[in-house]
SEFIMAR-181886 format. One record per residue (C-alpha): x, y, z; residue in one letter. Coordinates in steps of 0.02 Angstrom, whole numbers, padded with zeros to 5 digits, always signed. Layout:
! SEFIMAR-181886
XYZA...
END
This chain:
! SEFIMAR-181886
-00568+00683+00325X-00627+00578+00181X-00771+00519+00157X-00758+00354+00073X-00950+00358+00001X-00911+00492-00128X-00807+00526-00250X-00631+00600-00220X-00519+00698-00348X-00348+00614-00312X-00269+00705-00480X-00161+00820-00402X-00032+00835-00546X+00169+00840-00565X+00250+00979-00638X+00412+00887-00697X+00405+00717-00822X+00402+00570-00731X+00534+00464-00834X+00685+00367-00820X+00786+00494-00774X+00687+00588-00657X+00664+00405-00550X+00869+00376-00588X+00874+00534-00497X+00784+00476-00333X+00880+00334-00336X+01060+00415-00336X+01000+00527-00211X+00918+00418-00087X+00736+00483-00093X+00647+00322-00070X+00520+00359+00030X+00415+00228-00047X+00536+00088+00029X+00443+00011+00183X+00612-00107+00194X+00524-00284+00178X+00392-00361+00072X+00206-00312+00109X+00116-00421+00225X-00054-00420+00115X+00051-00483-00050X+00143-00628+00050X-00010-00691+00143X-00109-00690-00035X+00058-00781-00100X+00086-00900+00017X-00075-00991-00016X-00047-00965-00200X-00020-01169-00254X+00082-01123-00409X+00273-01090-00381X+00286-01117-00559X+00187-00968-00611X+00242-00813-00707X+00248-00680-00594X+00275-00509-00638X+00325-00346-00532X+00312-00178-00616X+00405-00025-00542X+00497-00148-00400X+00605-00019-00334X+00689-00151-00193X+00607-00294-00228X+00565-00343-00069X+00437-00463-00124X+00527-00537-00268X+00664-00593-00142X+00517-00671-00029X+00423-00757-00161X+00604-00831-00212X+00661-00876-00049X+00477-00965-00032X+00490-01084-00179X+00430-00983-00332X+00521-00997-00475X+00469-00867-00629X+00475-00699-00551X+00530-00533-00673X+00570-00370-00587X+00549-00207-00692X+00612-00029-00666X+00623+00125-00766X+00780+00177-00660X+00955+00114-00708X+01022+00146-00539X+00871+00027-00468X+00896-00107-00602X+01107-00121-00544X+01067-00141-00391X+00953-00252-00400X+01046-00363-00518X+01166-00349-00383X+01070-00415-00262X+00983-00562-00372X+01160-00594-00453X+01149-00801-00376X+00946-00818-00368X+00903-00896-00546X+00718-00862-00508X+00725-00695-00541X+00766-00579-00702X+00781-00418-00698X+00754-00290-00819X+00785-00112-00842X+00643-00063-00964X+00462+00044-00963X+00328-00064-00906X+00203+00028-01056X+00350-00052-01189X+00369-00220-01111X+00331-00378-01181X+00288-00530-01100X+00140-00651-01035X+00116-00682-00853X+00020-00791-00744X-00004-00640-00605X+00045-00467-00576X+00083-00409-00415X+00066-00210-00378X+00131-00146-00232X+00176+00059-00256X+00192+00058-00447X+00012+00116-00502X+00020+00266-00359X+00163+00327-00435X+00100+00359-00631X+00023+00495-00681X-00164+00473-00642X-00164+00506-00853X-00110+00335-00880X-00212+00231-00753X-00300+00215-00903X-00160+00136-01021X-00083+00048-00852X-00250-00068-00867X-00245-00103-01034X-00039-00129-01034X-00075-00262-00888X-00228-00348-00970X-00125-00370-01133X+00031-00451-01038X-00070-00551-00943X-00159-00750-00976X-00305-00776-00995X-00383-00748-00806X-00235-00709-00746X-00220-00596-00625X-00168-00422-00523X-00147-00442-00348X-00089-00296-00222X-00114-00150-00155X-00193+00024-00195X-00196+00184-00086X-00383+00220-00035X-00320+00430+00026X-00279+00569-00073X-00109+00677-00038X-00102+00839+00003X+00056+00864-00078X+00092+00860-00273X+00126+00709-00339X+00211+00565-00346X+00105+00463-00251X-00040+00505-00316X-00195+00427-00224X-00369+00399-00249X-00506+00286-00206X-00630+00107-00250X-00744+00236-00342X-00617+00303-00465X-00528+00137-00487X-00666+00022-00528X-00718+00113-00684X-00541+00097-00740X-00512-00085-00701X-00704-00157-00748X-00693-00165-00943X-00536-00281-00929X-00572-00392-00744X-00692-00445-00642X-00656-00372-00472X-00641-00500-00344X-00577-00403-00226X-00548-00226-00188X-00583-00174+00004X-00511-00098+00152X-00334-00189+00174X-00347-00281+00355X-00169-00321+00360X-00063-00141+00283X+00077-00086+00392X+00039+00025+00515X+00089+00190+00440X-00037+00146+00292X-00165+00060+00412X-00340+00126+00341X-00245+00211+00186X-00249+00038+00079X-00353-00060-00029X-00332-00245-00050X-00353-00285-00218X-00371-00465-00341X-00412-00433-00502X-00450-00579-00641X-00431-00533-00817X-00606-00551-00901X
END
């Protein structure tokens, strides 16, 4: 069991690169175990009393894009989807081929450019090497405005197995995140699905 008042180790490391083509690769072959099949309840309740459907919105690492197609089908109008795997990207562009809302890009989140109102992690930052948490930060702080923000989700476990995911907990991610946003939120999600109930930190982050 852990114990959430100490530090946990959550670097347990891959052995194989985690680019585009090993991602392309889980994509042709179905391994998606990442894909809870609908849009997370903690991003859509934070969403739906977000008053700006006119705000940039940006969703690294997509995979399905379960909640681009909810934020779209709920008025928002500025979403871009990003993913590292070709396979991902065509089908997602089949599947947003008639909702103008969204773009859809097949690029590396650490080489995109842009500016954004809000990003919205749900499974991306779990699934980089814990190397990079580092440069994920200061990639999101750069794309994003002035006090704009990260909203999502984090896993609060570590994994037994080798990674991808890779987990972790409020003690290691803090450090990370406090040189570039004030926390406003990062606690026990009340509202995960139930195979990550207890697993899951709610987090809003506002760029300092």
């Amino acid at each position: 069991m852990i114990n959430k008042n100490e530090p946990v180790c959550c670097v347990t490391q891959c052995d194989v690169p985690l680019d585009q083509a090993y991602w392309n690769t889980r994509w042709e072959l179905g391994e998606t175990g990442w894909d809870i099949g609908y849009a997370a309840p903690a991003i859509t309740e934070y969403m739906s009393k977000y008053p700006n459907k006119h705000a940039e919105i940006l969703i690294p690492g997509c995979g399905n894009a379960y909640e681009a197609e909810w934020l779209a089908s709920n008025e928002f109008t500025n979403i871009t989807l990003i993913d590292i795997a070709p396979k991902a990207v065509e089908r997602l562009k089949e599947k947003f081929k008639d909702v103008p809302a969204i773009r859809v890009l097949c690029e590396d989140f650490f080489q995109h450019q842009g500016t954004y109102d809000i990003i919205i992690e749900q499974t991306f930052f779990c699934a980089i090497p814990p190397a990079r948490r580092k440069d994920y930060v200061q990639k999101a702080a750069s794309l994003l405005q002035p006090q704009g923000k990260i909203i999502g989700l984090l896993f609060d476990k570590t994994f037994e197995q080798t990674g991808p995911p890779f987990g972790g907990c409020a003690c290691e991610y803090k450090p990370l995140f406090d040189p570039y946003f004030e926390i406003k939120k990062m606690e026990d999600c009340h509202n995960s699905i139930p195979p990550r109930a207890g697993t899951e930190l709610f987090i809003h982050l506002s760029k300092k």
